[in-house]
Residue frames relative to the residue before (quaternion, step in Angstrom):
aa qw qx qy qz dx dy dz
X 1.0000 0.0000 0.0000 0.0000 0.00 0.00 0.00
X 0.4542 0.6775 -0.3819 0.4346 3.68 1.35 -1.01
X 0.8358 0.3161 -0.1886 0.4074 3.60 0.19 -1.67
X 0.6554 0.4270 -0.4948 0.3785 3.37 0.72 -0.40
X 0.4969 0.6498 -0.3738 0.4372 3.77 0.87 -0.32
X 0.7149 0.4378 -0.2670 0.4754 3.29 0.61 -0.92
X 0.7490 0.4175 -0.2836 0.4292 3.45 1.05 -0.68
X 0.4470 0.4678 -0.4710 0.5995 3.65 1.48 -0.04
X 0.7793 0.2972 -0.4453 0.3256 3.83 -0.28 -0.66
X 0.8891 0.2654 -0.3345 0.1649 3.74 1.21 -0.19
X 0.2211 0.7292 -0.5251 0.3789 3.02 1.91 1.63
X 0.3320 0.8594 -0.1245 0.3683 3.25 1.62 -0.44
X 0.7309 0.2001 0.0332 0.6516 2.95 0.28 -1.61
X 0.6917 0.5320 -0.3568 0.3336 3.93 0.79 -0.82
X 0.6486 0.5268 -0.3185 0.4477 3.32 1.48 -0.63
X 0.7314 0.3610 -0.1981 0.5436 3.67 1.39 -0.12
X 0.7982 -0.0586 -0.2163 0.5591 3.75 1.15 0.79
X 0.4405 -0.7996 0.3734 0.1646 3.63 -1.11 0.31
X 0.2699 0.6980 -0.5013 0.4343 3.20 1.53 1.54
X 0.6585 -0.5562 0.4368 0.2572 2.85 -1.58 1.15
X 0.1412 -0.8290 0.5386 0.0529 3.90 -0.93 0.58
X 0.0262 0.8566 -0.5122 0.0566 3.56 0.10 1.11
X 0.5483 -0.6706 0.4977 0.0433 3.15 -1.36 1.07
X 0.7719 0.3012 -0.1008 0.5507 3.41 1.18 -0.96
X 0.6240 -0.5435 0.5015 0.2522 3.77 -1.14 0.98
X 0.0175 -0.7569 0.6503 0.0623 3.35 -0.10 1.41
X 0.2766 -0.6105 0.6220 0.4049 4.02 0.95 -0.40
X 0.8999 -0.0958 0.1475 0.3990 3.95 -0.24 -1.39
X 0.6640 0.5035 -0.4121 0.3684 3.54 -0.81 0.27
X 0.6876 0.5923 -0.3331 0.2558 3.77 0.65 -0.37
X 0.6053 -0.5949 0.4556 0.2683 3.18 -0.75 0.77
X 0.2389 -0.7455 0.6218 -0.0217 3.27 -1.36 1.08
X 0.3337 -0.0200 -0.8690 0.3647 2.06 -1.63 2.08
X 0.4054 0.6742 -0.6121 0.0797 3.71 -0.88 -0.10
X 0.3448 -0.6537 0.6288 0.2417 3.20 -1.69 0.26
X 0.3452 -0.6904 0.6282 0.0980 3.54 -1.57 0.41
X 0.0968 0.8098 -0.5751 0.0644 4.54 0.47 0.74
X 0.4602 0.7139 -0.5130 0.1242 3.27 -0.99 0.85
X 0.6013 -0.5692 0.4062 0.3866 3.82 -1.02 0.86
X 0.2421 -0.7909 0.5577 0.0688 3.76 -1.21 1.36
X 0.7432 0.0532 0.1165 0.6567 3.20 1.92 -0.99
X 0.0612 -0.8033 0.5907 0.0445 3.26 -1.50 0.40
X 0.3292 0.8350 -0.4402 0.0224 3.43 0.02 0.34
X 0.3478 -0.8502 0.3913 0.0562 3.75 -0.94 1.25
X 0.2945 -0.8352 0.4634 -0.0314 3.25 -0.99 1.07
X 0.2332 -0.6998 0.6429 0.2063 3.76 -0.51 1.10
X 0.1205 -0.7234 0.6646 0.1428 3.10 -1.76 1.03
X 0.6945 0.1184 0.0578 0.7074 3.89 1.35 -0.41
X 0.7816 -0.3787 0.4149 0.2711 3.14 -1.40 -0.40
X 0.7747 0.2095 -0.0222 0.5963 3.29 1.31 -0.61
X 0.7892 0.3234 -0.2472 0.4598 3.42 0.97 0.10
X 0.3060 0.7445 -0.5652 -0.1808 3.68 -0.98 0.14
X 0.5779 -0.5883 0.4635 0.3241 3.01 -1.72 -0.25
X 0.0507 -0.8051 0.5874 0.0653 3.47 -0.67 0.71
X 0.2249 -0.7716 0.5908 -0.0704 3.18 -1.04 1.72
X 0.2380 -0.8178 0.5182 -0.0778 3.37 -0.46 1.95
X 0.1540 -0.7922 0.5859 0.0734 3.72 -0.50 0.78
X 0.2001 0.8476 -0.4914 0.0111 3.26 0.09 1.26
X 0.3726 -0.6885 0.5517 0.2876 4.38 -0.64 0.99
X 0.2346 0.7038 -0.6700 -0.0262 3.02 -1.82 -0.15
X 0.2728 -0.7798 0.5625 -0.0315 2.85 -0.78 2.31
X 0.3340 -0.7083 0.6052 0.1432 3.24 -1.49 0.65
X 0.0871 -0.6638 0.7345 0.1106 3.81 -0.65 0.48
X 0.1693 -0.6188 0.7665 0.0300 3.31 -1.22 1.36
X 0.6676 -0.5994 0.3883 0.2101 2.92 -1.82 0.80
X 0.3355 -0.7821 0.3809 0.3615 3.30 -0.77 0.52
X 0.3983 -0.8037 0.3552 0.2632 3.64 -0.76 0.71
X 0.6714 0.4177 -0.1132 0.6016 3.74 1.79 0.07
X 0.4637 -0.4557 0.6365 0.4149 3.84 -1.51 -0.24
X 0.6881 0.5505 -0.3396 0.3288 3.71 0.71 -0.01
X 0.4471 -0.7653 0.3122 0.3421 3.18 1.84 -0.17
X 0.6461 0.4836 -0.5079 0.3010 3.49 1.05 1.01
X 0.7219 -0.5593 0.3000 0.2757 2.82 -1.82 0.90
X 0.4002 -0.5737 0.5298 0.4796 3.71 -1.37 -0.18
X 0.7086 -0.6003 0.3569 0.1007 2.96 -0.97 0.54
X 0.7482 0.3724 0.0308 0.5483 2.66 0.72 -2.15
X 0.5388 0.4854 -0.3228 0.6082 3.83 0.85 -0.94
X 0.5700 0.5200 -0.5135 0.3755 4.02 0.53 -0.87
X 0.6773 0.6314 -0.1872 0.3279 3.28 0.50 -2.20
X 0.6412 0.5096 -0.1171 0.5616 3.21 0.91 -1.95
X 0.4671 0.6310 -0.3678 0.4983 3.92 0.72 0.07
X 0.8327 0.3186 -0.1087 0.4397 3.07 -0.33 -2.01
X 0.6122 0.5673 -0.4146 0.3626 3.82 0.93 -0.81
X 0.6662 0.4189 -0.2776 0.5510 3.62 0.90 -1.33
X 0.7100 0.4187 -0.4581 0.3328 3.63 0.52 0.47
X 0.5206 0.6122 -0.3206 0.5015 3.06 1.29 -1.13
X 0.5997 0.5651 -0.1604 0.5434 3.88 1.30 -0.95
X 0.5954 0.3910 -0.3473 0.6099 3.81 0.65 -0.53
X 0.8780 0.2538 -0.0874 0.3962 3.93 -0.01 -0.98
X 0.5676 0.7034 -0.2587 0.3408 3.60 1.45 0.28
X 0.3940 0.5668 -0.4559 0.5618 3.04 1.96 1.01
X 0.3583 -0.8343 0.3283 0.2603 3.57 0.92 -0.81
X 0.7158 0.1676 -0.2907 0.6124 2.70 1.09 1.13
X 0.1112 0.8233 -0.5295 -0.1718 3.33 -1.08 0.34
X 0.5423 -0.6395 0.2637 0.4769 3.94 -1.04 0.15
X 0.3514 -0.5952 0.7078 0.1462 3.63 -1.77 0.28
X 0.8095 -0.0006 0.2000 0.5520 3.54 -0.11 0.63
X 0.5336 -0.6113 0.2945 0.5049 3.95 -0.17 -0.72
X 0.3021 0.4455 -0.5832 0.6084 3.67 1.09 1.50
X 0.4120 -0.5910 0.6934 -0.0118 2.40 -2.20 1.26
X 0.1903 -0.7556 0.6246 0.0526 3.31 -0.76 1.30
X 0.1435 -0.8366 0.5103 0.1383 3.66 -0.94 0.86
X 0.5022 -0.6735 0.5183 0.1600 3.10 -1.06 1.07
X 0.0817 0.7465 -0.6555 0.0800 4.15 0.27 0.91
X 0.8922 -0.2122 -0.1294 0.3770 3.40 0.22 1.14
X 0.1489 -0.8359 0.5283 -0.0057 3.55 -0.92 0.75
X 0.0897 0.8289 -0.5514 -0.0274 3.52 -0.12 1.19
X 0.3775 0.7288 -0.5443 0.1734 3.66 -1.62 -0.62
X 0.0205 0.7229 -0.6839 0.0959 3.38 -1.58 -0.05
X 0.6367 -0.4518 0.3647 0.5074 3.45 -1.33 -0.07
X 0.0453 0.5830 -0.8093 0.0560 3.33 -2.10 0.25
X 0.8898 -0.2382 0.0036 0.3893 3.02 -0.97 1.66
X 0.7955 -0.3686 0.0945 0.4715 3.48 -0.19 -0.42
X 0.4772 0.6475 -0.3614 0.4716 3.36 1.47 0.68
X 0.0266 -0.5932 0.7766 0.2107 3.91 -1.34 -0.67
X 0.1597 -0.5354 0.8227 -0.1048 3.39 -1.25 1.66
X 0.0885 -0.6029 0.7750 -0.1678 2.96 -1.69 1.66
X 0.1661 -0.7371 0.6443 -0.1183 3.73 -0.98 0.89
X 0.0024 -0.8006 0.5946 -0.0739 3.41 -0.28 1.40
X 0.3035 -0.7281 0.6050 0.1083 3.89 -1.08 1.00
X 0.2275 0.8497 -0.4753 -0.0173 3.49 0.20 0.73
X 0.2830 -0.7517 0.5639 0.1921 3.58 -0.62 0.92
X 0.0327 -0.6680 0.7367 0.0998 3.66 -1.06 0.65
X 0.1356 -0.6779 0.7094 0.1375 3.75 -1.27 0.41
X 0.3050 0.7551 -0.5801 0.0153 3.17 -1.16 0.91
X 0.7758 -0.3544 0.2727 0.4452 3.94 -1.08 -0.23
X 0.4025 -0.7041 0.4720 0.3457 3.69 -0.61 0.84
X 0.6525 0.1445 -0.0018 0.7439 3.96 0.84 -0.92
X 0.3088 -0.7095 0.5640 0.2886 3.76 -1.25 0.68
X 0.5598 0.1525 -0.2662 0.7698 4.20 1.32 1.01
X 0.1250 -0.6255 0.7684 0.0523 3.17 -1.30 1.21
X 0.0974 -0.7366 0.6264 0.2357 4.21 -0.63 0.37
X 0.5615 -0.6042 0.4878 0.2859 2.76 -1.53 1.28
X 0.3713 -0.5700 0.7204 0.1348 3.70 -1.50 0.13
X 0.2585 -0.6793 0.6797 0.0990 3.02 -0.96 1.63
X 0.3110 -0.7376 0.5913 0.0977 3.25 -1.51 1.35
X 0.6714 -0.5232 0.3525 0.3889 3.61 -1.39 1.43
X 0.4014 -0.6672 0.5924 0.2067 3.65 -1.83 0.48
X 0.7886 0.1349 0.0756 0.5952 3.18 1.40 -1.22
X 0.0087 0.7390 -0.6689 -0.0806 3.78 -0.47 0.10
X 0.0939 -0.7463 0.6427 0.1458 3.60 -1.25 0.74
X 0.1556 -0.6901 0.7058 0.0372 3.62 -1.11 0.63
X 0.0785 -0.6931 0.7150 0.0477 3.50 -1.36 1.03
X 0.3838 -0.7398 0.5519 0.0287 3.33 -0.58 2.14
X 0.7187 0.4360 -0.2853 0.4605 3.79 0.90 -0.87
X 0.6005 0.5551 -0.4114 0.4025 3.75 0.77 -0.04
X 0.2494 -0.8045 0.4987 0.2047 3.78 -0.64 1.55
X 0.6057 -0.6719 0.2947 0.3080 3.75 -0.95 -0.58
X 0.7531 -0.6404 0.1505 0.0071 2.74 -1.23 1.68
């Protein structure tokens, strides 16, 4: 479920800019513009017997380009960044396949020469996709006069 998320949030972003989008921690060497998508948290929630909710913390960093040998960022392209995201995911939800994934909150902003964004996405789905019923007892005996063994 992880990867297909990751690939709905970066057709997403691919269909609105033409930076590279990696998946793995490159630490150094990558090329700016680029993006950085990956799960931070995950944490799950019974709603019944058969259903829960599974709440997916997923980031996505932006490396703006630098505009010098000195290693600062543009600015404006930074700014112009975070808007067309905040804009890609500001309906709140989007699809995986043909489920809707909701977006119950979206935080972040710039930091230094990045933009860190932090989707909350809740999926709800079946715990087992056949729960079998359990056939309940007709009769139960108990022997009250019997001591211990």
């Amino acid at each position: 479920m992880i990867s297909e998320i990751l690939t709905a949030i970066s057709t997403l972003i691919a269909q609105n800019n033409d930076a590279t989008i990696h998946y793995n921690n490159l630490g150094e060497g990558f090329e700016r513009p680029s993006f950085f998508i990956s799960q931070i948290n995950a944490t799950t929630e019974d709603l019944n017997r058969e259903v829960i909710n599974n709440n997916i913390f997923i980031q996505i960093v932006y490396f703006a380009p630098f505009i010098d040998d000195y290693k600062n960022v543009d600015g404006l392209n930074q700014y112009a960044m975070y808007d067309t995201l905040k804009t890609i995911f500001k309906k709140g939800y989007f699809y995986v396949g043909d489920r809707a994934t909701k977006i119950t909150q979206l935080t972040g902003g710039p930091r230094d020469a990045e933009i860190y964004l932090t989707l909350n996405c809740t999926i709800t789905e079946l715990k087992q996709d056949y729960v079998e019923p359990v056939q309940v007892a007709a009769n139960v005996q108990v022997n009250l006069k019997g001591g211990i063994a």
